[in-house]
N, C-alpha and C positions, 0 to 999 in steps of 0.2 A: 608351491609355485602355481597363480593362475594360469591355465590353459589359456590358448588362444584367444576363441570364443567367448572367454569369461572376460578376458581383458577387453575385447572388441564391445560387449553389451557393457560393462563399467565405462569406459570412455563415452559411449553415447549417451546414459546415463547423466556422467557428469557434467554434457553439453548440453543437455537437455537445461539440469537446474540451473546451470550459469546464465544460461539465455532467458529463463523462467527469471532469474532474481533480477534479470535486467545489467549482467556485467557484462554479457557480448550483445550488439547490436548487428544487426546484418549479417554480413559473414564474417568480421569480427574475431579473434584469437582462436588459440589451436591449441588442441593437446595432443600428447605424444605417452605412448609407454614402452619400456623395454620388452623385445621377444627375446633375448638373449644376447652374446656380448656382440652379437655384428648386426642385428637387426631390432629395428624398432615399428612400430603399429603410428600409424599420424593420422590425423582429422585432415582432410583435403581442401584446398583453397579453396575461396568463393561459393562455400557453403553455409548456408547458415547452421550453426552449431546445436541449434533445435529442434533441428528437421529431419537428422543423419540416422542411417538403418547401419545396424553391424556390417554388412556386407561396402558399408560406400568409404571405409576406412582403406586407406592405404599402405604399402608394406616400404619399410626405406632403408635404405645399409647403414653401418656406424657413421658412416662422412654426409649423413642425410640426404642421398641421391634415392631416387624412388627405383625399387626393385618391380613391386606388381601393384595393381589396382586401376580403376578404370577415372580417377581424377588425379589433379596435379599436387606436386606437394606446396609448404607454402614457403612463400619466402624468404620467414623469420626459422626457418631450423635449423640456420647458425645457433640460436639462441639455443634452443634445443640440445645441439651437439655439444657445445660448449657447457653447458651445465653435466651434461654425462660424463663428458671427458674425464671432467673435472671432481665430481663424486662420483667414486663406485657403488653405495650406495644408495643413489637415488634410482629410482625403480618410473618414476613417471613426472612429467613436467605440465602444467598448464598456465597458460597465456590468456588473459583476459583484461578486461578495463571496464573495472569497476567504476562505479560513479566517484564516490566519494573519495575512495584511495587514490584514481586517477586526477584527483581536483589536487589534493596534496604533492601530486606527481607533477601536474601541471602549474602549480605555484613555486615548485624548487624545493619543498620542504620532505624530510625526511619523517619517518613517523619512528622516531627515537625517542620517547619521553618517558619516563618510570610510573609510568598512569596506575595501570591495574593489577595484582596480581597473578588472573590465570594467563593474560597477556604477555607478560613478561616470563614466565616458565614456558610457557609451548612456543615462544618468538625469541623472548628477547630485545632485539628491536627490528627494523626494516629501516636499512639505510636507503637510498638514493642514489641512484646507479648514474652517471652522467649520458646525457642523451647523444644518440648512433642513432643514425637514419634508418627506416626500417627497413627488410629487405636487405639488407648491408651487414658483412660482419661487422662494422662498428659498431652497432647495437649490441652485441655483445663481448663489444670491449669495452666498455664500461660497466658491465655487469662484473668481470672475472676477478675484481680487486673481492669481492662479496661472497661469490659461489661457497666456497670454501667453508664460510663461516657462518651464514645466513641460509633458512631457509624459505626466505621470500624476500624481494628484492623491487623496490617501485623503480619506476623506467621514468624515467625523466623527458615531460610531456610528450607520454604515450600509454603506459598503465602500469602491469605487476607483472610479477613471473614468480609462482610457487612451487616448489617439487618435495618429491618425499618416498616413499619405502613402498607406496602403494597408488595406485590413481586415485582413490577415496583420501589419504594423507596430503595428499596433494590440493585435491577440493576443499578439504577440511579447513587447510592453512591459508586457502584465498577467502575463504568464508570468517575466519577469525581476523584477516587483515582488514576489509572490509567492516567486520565489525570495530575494528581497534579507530578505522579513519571516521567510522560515524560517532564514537563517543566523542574522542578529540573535535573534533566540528564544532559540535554542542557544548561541550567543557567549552572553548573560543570563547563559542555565543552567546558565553553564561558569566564571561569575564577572569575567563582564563583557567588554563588547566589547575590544580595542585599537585606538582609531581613527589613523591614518595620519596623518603630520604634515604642516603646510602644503605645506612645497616640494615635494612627495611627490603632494598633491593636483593643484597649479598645473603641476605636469608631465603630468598626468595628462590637465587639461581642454586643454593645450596639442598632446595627440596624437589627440585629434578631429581635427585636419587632415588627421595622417598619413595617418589610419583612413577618412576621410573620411566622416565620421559630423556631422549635422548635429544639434545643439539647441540650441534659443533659450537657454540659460539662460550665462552665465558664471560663472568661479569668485567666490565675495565671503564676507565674515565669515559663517561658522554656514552656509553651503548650497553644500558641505554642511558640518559641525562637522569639525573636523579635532583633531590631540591636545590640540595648544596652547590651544586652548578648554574643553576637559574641565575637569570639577573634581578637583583634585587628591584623588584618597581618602586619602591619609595626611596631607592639611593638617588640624592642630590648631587646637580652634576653642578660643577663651581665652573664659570669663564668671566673673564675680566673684560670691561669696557674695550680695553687696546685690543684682544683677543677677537671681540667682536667684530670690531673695526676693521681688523686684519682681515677676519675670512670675507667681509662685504667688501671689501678692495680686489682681493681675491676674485671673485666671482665677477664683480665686474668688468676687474682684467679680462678672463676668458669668454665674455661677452663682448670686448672690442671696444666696451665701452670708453675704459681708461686708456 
């Protein structure tokens, strides 16, 4: 079990390289780790996350109300409390907005595709959590459908949220989401991913053992999407003249025109 102080200098650490890689801007996401089962350690609002000394971290109970520290907490440790609640566990949270994962975040898309191998043993996939205002428990009511099963989760146009067994596991897994959203980009931009077939997948989730790599989630339909679910781009779609006619009628209608 980290001490304190060891937690305190890991957390600054890990804001430090977040803010280095360019996933916090300004003052920008927050991390949080367990001191035990009523208290946790937070990065304090309106600080930028690159700048922070062990000593300017704050102390906050299980309900995320600030106990000691000379800054404020932030407003997203609904987010925070709701993922502890919810795994026992998880040992630390961090909150950040990636560029690339938050572009995927910010277009609706989920980053479920059966792309890579070590992607898929250390993830799985990363659903899409429906968007909550920030500052608001509704931000993490659309995360709770996920917690459970996911250990990273994109926010829907707002960014990620990773957790894990340590503040570095934690880091680790926003640094591998990040990575997963900048190959997909470029697969896009290259004329589209090739995602890996089933049995390809199921082999895949089956060498967790070997690896001995623990995540809650199992292999199942669509998480992650694999080939045989893709839509096929050379399937021809058949519509008939009257077909056509109808939906241009259609839309005229609802244009007032007709």
């Amino acid at each position: 079990m980290a001490t304190e102080q060891q937690l305190r200098e890991d957390i600054v650490r890990t804001g430090r390289m977040m803010y280095e890689h360019g996933w916090m801007a300004a003052s920008d996401g927050n991390i949080t780790a367990r001191l035990g089962p009523d208290r946790m350690l937070a990065t304090p609002s309106g600080v930028c996350k690159g700048w922070l000394k062990p000593e300017d971290l704050i102390i906050c109970d299980a309900a995320g109300e600030k106990i000691s520290g000379t800054g404020q907490r932030t407003t997203e440790m609904h987010m925070h409390v709701a993922i502890y609640d919810e795994r026992a566990d998880v040992q630390a949270v961090v909150h950040a907005h990636p560029p690339t994962a938050t572009g995927f975040a910010v277009a609706g898309r989920a980053l479920n595709l059966g792309l890579m191998p070590e992607l898929i043993v250390s993830l799985g996939s990363v659903p899409l959590a429906e968007y909550g205002q920030p500052g608001t428990p509704a931000l993490s009511d659309g995360m709770l459908p996920y917690v459970g099963k996911y250990n990273a989760i994109l926010l829907a146009n707002h960014g990620a949220v990773c957790y894990g067994d340590s503040i570095m596991q934690a880091y680790a897994r926003m640094e591998t989401l990040e990575h997963l959203a900048r190959i997909s980009l470029v697969a896009e931009l290259l004329g589209g991913p090739k995602v890996l077939p089933r049995h390809e997948v199921e082999k895949l989730f089956e060498s967790r053992k070997r690896y001995g790599i623990s995540v809650p989630n199992d292999y199942e339909p669509g998480n992650p999407v694999v080939a045989e679910e893709m839509p096929d781009k050379d399937e021809k779609l058949e519509i008939t003249r009257q077909q056509i006619l109808a939906m241009v009628d259609e839309a005229l209608r609802m244009k007032g025109v007709l």
